[in-house]
CHARMM internal coordinates of N, CA and C (Angstrom, degrees):
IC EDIT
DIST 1 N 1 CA 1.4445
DIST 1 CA 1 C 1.5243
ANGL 1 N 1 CA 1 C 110.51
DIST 1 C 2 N 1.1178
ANGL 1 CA 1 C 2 N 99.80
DIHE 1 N 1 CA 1 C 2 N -78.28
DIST 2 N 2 CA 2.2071
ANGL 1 C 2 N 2 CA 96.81
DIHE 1 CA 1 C 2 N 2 CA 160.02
DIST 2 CA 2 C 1.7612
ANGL 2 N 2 CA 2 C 106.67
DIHE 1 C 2 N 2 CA 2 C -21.01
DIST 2 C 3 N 0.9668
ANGL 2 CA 2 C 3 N 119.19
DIHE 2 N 2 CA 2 C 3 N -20.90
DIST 3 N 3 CA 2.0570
ANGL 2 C 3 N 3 CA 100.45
DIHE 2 CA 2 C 3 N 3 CA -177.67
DIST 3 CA 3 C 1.2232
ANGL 3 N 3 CA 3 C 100.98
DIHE 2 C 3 N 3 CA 3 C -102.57
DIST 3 C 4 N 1.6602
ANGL 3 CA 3 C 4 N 128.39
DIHE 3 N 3 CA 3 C 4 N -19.71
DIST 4 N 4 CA 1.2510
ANGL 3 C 4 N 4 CA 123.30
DIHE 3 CA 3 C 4 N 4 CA -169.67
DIST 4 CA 4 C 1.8623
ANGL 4 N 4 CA 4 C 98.81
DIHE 3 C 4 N 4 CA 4 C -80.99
DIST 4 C 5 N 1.4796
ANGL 4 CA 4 C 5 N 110.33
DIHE 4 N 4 CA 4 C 5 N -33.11
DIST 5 N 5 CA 1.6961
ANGL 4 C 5 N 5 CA 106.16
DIHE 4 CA 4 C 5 N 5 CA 159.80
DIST 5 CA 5 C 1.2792
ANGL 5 N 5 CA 5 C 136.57
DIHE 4 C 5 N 5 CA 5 C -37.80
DIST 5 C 6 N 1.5780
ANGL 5 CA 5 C 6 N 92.61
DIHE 5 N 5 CA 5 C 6 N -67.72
DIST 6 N 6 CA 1.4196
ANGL 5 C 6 N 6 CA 128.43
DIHE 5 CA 5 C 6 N 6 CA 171.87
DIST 6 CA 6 C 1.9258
ANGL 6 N 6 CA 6 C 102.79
DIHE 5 C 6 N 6 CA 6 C -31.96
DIST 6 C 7 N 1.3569
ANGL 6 CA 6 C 7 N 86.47
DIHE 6 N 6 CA 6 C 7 N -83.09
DIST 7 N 7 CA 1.5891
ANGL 6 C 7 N 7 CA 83.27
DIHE 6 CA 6 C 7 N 7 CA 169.56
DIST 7 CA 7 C 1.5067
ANGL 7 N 7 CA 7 C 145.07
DIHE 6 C 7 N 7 CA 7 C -39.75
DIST 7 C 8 N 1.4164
ANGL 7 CA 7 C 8 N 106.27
DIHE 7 N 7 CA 7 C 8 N -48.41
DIST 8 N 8 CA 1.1468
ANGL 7 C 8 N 8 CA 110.80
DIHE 7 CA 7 C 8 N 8 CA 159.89
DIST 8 CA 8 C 1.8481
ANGL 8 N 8 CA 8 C 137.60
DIHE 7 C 8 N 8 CA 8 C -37.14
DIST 8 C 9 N 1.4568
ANGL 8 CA 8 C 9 N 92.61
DIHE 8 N 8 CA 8 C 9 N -48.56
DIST 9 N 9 CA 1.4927
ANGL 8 C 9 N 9 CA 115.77
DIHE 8 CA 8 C 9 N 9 CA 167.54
DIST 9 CA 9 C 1.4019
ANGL 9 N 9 CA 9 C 123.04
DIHE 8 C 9 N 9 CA 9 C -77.13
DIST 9 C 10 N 1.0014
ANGL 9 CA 9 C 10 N 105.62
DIHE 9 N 9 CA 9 C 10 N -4.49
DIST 10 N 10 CA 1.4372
ANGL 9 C 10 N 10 CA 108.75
DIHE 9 CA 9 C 10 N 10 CA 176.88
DIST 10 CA 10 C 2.0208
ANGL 10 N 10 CA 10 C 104.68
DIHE 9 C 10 N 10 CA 10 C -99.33
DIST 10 C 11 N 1.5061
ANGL 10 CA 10 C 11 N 100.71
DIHE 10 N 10 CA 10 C 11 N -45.45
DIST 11 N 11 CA 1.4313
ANGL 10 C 11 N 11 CA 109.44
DIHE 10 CA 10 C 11 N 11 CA -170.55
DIST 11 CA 11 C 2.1796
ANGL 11 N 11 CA 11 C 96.28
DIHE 10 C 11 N 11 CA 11 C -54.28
DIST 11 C 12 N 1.2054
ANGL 11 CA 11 C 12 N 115.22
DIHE 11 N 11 CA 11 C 12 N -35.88
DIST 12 N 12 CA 1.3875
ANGL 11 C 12 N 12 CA 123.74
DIHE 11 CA 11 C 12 N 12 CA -173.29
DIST 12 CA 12 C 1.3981
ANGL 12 N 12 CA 12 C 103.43
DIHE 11 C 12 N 12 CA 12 C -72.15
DIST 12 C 13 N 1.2651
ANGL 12 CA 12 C 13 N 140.76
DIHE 12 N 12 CA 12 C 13 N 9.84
DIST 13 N 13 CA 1.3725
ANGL 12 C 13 N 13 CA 121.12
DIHE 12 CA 12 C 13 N 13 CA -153.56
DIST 13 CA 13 C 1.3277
ANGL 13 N 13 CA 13 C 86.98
DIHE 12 C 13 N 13 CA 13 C -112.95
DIST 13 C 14 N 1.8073
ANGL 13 CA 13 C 14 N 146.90
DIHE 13 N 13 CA 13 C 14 N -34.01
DIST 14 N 14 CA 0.8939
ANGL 13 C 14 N 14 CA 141.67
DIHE 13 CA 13 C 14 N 14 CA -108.07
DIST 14 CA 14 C 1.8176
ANGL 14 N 14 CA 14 C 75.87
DIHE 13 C 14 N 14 CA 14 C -116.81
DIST 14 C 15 N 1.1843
ANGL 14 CA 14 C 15 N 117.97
DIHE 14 N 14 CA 14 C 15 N -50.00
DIST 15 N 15 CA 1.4462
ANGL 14 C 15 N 15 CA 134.41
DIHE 14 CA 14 C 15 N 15 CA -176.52
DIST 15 CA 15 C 1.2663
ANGL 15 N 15 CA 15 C 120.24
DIHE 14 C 15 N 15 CA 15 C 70.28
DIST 15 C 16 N 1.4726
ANGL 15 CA 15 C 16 N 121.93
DIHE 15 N 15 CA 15 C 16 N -137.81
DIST 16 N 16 CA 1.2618
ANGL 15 C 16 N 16 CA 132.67
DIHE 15 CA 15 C 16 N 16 CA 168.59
DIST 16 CA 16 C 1.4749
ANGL 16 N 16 CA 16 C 122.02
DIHE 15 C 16 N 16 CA 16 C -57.97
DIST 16 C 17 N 1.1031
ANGL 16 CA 16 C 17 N 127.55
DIHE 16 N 16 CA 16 C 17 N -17.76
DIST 17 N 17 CA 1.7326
ANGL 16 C 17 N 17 CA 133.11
DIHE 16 CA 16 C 17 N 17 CA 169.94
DIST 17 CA 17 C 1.1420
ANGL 17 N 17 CA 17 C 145.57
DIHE 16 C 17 N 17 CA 17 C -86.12
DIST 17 C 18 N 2.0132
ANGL 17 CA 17 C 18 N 85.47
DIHE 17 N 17 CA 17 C 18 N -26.34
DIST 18 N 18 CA 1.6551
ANGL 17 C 18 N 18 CA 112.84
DIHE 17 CA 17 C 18 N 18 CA 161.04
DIST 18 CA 18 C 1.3601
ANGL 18 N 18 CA 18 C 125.49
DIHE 17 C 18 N 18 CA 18 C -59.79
DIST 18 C 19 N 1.9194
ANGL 18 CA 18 C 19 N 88.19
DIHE 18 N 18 CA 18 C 19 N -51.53
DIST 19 N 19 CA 1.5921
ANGL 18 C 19 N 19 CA 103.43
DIHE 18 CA 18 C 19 N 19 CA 166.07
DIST 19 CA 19 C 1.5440
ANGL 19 N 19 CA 19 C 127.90
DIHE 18 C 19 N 19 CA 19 C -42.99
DIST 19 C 20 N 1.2434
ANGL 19 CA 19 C 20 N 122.99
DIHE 19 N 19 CA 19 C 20 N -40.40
DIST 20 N 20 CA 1.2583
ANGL 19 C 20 N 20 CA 121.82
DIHE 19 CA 19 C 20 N 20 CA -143.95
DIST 20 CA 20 C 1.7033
ANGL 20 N 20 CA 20 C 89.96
DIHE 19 C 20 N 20 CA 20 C -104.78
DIST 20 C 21 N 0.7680
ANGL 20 CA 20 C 21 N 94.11
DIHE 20 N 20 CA 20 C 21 N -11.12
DIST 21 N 21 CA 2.0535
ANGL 20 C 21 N 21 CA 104.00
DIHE 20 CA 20 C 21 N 21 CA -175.09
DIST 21 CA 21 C 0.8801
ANGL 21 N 21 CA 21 C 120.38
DIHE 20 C 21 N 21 CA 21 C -88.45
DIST 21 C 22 N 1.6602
ANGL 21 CA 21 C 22 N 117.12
DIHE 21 N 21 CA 21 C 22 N -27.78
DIST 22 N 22 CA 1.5031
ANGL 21 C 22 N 22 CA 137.70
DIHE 21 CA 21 C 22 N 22 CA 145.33
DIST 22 CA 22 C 1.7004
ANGL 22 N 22 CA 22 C 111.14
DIHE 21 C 22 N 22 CA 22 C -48.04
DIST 22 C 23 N 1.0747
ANGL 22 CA 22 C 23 N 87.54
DIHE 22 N 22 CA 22 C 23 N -69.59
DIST 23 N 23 CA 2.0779
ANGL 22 C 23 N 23 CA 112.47
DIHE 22 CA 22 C 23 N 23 CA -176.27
DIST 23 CA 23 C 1.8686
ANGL 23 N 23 CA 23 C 75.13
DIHE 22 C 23 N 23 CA 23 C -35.54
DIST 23 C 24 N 1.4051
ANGL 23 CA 23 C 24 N 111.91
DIHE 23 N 23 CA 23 C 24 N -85.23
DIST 24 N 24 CA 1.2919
ANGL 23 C 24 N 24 CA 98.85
DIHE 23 CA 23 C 24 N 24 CA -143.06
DIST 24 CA 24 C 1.9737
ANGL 24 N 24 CA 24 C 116.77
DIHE 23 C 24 N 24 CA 24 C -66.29
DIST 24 C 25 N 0.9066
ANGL 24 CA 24 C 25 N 100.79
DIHE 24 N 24 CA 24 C 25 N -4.06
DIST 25 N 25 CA 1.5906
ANGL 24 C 25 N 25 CA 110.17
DIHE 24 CA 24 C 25 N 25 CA -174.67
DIST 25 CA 25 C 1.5244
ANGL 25 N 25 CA 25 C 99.45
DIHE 24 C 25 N 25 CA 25 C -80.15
DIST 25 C 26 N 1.4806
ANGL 25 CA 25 C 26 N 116.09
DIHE 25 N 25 CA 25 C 26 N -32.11
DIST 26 N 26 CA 1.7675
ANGL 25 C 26 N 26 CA 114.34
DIHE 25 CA 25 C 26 N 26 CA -167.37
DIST 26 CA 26 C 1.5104
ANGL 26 N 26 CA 26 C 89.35
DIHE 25 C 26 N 26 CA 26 C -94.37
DIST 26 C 27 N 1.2705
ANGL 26 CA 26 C 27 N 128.63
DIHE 26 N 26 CA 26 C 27 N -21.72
DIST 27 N 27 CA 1.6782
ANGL 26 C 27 N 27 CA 110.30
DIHE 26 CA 26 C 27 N 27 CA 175.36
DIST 27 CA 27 C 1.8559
ANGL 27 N 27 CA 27 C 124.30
DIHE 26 C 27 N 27 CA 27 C -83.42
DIST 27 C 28 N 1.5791
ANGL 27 CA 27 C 28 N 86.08
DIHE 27 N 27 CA 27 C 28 N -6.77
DIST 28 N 28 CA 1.7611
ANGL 27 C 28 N 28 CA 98.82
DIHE 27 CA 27 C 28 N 28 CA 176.39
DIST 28 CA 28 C 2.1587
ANGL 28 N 28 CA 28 C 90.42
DIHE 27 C 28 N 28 CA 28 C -68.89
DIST 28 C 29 N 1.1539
ANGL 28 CA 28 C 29 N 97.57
DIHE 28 N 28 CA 28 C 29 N -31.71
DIST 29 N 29 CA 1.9345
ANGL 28 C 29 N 29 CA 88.59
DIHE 28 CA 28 C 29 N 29 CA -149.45
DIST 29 CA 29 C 1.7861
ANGL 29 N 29 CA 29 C 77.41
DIHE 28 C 29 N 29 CA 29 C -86.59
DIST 29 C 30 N 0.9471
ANGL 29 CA 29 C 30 N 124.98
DIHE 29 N 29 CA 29 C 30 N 3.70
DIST 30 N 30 CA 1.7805
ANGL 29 C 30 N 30 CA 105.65
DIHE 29 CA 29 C 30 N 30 CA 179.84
DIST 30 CA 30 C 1.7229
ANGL 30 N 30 CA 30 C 98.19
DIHE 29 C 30 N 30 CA 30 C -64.17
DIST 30 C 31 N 1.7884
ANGL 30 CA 30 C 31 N 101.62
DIHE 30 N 30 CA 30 C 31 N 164.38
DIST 31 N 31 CA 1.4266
ANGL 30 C 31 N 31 CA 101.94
DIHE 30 CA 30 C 31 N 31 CA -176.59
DIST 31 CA 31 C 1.4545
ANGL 31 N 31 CA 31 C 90.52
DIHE 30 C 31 N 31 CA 31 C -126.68
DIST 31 C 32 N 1.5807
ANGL 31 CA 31 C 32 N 124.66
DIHE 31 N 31 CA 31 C 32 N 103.74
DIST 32 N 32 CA 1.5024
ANGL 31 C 32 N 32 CA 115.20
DIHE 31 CA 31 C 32 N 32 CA -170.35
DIST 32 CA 32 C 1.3219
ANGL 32 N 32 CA 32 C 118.61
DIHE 31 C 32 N 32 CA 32 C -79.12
DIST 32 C 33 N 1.3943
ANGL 32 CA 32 C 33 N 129.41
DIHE 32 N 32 CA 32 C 33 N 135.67
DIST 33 N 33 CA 1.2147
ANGL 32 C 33 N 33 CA 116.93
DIHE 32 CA 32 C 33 N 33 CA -176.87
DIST 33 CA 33 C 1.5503
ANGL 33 N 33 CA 33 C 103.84
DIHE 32 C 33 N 33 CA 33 C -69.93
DIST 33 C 34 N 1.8269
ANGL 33 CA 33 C 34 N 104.91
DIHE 33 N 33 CA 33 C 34 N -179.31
DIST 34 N 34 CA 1.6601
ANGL 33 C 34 N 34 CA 110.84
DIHE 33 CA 33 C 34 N 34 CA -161.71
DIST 34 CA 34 C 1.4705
ANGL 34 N 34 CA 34 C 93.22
DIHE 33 C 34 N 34 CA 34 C -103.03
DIST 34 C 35 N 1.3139
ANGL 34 CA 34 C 35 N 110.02
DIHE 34 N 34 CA 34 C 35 N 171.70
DIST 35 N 35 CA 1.7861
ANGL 34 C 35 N 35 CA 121.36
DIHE 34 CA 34 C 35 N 35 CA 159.60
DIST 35 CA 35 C 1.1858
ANGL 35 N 35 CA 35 C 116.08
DIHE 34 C 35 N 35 CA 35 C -23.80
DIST 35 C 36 N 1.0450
ANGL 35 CA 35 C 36 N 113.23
DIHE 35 N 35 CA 35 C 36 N -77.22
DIST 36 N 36 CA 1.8145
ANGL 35 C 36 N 36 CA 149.44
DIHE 35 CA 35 C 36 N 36 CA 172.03
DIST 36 CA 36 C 1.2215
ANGL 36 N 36 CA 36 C 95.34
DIHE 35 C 36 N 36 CA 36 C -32.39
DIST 36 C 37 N 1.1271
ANGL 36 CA 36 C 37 N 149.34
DIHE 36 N 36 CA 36 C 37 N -68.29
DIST 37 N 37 CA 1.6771
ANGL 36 C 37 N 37 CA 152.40
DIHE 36 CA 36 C 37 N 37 CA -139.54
DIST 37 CA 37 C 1.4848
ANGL 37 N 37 CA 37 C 95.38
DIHE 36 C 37 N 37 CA 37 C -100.57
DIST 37 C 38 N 0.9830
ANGL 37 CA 37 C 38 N 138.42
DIHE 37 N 37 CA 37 C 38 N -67.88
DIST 38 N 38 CA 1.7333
ANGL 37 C 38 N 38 CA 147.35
DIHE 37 CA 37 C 38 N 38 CA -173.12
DIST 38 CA 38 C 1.9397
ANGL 38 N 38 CA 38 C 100.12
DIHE 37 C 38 N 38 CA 38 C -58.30
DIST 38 C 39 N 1.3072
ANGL 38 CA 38 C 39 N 121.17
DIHE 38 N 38 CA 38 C 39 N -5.96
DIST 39 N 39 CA 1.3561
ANGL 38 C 39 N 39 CA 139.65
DIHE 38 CA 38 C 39 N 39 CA 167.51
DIST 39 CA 39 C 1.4132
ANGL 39 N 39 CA 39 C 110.61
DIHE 38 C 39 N 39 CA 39 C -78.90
DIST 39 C 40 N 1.4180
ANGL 39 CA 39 C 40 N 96.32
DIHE 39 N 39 CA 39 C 40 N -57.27
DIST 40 N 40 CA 1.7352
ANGL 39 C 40 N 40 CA 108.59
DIHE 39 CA 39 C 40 N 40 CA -169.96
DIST 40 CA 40 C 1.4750
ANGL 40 N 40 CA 40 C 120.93
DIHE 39 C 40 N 40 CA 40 C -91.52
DIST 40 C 41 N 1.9540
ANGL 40 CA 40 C 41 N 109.71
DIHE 40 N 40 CA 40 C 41 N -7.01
DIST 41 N 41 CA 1.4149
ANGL 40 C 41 N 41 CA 102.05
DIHE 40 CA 40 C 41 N 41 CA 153.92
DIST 41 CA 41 C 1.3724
ANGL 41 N 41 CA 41 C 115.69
DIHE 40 C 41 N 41 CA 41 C -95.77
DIST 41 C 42 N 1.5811
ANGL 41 CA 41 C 42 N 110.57
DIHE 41 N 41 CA 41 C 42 N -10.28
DIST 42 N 42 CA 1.9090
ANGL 41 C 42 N 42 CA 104.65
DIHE 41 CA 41 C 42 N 42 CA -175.30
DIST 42 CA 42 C 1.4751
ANGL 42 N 42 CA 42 C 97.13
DIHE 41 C 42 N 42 CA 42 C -66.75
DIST 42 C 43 N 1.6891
ANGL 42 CA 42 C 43 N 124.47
DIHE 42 N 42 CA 42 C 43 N -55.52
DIST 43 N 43 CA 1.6108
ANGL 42 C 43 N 43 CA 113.51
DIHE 42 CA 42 C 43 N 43 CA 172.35
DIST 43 CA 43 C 1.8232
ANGL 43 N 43 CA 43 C 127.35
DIHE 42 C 43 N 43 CA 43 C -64.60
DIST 43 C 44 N 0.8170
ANGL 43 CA 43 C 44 N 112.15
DIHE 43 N 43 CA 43 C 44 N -11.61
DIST 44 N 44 CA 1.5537
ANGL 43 C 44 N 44 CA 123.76
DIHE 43 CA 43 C 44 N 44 CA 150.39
DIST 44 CA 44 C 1.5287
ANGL 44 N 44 CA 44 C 113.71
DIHE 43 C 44 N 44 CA 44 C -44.48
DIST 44 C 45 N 1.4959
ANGL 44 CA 44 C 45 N 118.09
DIHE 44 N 44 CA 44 C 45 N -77.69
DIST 45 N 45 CA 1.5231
ANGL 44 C 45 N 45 CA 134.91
DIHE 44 CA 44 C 45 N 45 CA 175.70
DIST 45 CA 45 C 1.2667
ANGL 45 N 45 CA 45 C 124.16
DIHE 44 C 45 N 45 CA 45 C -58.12
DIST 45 C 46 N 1.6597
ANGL 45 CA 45 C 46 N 97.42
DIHE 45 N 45 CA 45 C 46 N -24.89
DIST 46 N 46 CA 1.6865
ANGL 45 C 46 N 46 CA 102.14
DIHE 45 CA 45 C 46 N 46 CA 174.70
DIST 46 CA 46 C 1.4888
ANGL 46 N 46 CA 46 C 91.85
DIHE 45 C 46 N 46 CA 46 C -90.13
DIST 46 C 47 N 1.2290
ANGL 46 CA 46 C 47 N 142.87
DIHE 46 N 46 CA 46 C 47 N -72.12
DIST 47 N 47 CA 1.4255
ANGL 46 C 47 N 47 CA 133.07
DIHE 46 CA 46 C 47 N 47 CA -177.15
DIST 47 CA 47 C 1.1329
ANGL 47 N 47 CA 47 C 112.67
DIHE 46 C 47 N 47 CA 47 C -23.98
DIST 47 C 48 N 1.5880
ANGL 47 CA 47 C 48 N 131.23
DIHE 47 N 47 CA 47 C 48 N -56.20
DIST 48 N 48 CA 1.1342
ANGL 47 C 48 N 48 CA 135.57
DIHE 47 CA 47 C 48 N 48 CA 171.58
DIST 48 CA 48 C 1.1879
ANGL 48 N 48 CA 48 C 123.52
DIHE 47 C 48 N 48 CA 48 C -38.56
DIST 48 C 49 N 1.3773
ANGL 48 CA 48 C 49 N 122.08
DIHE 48 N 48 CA 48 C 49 N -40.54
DIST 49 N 49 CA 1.4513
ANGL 48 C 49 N 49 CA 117.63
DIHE 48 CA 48 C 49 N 49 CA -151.12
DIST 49 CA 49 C 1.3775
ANGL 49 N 49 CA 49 C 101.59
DIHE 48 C 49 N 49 CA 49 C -105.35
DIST 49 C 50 N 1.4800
ANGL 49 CA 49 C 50 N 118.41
DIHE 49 N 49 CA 49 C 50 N -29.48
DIST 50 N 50 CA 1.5470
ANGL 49 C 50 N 50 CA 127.80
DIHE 49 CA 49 C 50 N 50 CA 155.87
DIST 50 CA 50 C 1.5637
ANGL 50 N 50 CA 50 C 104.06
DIHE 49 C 50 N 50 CA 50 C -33.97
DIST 50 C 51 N 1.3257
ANGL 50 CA 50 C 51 N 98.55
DIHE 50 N 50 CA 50 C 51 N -70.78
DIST 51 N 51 CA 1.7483
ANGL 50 C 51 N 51 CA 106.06
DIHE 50 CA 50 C 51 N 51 CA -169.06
DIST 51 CA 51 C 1.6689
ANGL 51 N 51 CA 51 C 109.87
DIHE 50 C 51 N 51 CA 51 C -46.42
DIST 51 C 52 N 1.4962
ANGL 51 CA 51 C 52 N 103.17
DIHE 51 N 51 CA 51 C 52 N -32.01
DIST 52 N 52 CA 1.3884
ANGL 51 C 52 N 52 CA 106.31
DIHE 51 CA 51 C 52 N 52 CA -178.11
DIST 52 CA 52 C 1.7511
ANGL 52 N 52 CA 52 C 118.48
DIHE 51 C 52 N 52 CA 52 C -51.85
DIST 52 C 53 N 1.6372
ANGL 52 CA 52 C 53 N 75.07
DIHE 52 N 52 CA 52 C 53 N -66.72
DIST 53 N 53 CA 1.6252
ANGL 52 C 53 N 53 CA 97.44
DIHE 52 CA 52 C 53 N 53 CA -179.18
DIST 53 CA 53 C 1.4755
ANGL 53 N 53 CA 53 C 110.27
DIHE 52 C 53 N 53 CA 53 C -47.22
DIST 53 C 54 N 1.2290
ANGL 53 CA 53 C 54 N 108.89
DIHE 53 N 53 CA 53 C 54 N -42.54
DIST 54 N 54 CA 1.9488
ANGL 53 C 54 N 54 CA 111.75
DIHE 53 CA 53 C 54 N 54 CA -161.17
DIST 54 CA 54 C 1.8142
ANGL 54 N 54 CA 54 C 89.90
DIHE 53 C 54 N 54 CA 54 C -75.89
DIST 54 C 55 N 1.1478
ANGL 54 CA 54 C 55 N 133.49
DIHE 54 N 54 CA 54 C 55 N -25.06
DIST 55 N 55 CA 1.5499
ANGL 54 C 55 N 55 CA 133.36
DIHE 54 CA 54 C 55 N 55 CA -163.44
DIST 55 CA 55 C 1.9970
ANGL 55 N 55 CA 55 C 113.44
DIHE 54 C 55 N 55 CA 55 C -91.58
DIST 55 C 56 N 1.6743
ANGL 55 CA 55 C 56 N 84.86
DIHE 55 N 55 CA 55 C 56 N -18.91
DIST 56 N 56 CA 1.3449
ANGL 55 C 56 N 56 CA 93.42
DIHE 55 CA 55 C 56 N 56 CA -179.10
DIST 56 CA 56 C 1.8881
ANGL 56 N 56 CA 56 C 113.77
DIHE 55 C 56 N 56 CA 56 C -103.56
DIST 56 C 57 N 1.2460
ANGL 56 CA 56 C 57 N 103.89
DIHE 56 N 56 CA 56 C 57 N -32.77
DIST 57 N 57 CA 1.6295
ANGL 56 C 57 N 57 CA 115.22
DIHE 56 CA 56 C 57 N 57 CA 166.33
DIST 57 CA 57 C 1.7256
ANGL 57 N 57 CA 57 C 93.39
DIHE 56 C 57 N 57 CA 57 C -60.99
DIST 57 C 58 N 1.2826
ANGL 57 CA 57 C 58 N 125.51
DIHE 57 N 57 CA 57 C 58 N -39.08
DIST 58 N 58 CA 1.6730
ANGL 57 C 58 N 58 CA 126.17
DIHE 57 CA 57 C 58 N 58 CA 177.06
DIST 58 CA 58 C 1.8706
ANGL 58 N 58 CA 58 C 111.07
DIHE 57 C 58 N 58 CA 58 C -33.36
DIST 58 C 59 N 1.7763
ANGL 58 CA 58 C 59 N 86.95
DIHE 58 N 58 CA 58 C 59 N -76.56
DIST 59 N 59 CA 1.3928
ANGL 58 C 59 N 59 CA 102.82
DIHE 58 CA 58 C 59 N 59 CA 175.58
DIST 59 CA 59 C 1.2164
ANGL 59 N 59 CA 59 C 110.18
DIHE 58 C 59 N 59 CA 59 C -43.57
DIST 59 C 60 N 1.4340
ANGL 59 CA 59 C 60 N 133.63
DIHE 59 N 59 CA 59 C 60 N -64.41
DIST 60 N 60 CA 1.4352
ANGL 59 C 60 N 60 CA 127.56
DIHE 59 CA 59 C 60 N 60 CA -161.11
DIST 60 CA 60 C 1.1872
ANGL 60 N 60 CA 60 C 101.70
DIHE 59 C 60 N 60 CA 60 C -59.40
DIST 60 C 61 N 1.3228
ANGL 60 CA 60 C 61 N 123.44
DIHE 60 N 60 CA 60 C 61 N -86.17
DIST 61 N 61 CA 1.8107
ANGL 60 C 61 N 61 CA 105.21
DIHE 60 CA 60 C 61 N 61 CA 173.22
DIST 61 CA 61 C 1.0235
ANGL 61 N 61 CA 61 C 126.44
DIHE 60 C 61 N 61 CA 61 C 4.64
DIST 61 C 62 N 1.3484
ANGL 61 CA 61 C 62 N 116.54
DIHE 61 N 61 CA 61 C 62 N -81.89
DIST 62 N 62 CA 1.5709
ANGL 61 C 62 N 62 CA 120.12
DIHE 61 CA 61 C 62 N 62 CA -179.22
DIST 62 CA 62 C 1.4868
ANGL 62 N 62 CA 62 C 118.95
DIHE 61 C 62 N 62 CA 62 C -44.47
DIST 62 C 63 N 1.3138
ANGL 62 CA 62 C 63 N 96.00
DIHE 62 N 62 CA 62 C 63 N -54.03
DIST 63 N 63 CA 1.6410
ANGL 62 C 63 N 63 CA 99.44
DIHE 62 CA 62 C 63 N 63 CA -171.63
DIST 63 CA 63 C 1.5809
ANGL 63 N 63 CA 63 C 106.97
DIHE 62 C 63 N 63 CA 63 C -68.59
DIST 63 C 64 N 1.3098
ANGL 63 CA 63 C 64 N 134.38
DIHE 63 N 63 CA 63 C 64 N -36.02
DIST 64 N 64 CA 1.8057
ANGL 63 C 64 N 64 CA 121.28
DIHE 63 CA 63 C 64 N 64 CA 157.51
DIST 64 CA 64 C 1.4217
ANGL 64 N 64 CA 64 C 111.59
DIHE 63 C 64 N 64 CA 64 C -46.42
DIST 64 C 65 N 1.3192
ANGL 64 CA 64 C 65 N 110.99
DIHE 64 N 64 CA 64 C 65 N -51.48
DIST 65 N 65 CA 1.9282
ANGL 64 C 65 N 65 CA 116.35
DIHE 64 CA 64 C 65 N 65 CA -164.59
DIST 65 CA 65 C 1.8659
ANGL 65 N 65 CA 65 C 83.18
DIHE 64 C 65 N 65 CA 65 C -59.33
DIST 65 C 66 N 1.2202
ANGL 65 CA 65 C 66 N 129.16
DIHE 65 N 65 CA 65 C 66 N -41.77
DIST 66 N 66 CA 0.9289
ANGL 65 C 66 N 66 CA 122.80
DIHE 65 CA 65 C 66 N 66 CA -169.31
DIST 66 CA 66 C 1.7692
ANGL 66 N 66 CA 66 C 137.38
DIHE 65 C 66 N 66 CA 66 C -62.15
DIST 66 C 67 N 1.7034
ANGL 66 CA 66 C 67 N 79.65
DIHE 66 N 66 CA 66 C 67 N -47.07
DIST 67 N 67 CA 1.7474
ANGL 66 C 67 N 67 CA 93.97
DIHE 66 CA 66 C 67 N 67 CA 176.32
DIST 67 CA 67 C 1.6355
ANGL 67 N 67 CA 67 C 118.39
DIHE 66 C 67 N 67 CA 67 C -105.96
DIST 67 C 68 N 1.6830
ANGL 67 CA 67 C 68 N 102.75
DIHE 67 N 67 CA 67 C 68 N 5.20
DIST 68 N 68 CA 0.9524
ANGL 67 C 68 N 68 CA 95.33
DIHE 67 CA 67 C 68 N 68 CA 162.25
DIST 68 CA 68 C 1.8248
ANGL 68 N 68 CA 68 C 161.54
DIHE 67 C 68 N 68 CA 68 C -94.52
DIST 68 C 69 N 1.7460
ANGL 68 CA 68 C 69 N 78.04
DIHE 68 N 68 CA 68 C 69 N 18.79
DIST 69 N 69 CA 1.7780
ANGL 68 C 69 N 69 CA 90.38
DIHE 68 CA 68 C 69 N 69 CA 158.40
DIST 69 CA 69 C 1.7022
ANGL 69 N 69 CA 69 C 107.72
DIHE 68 C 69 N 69 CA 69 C -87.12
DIST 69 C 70 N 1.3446
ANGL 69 CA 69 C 70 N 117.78
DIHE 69 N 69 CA 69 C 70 N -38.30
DIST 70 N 70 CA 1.3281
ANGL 69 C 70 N 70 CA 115.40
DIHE 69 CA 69 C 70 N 70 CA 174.05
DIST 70 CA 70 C 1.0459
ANGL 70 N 70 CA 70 C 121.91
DIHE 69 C 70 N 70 CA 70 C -27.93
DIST 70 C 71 N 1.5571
ANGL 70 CA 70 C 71 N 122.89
DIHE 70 N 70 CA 70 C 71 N -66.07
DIST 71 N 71 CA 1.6452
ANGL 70 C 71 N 71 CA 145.74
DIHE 70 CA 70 C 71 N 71 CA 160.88
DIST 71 CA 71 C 1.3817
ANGL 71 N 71 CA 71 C 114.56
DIHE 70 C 71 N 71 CA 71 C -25.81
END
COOR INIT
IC SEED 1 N 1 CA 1 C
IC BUILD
């Protein structure tokens, strides 16, 4: 139990400078995507979400045409 202290107080010492030295050391190893690619997933997500929208305005339709003799 005394090392699980120990540790603790030690992990706090480094603080706000440790942090950020980390931050910047893990953004050196990022692999950024190119022009070209960050192009071809923004129309990806927009295609997608079209398809979404147009598949879900689908359902609703139906399901009014549907329940709406019930009503």
């Amino acid at each position: 139990m005394a090392t699980k202290q120990g540790a603790k107080t030690e992990e706090k010492k480094g603080g706000f400078g440790k942090y950020f030295r980390g931050v910047k050391s893990e953004f050196k190893k990022v692999v950024w995507p190119t022009k070209k690619q960050i192009i071809q997933y923004s129309l990806i997500v927009i295609a997608a979400s079209i398809a979404c929208a147009l598949l879900l305005s689908l359902y609703d339709r139906l399901l009014v045409f549907l329940l709406k003799p019930i009503y």
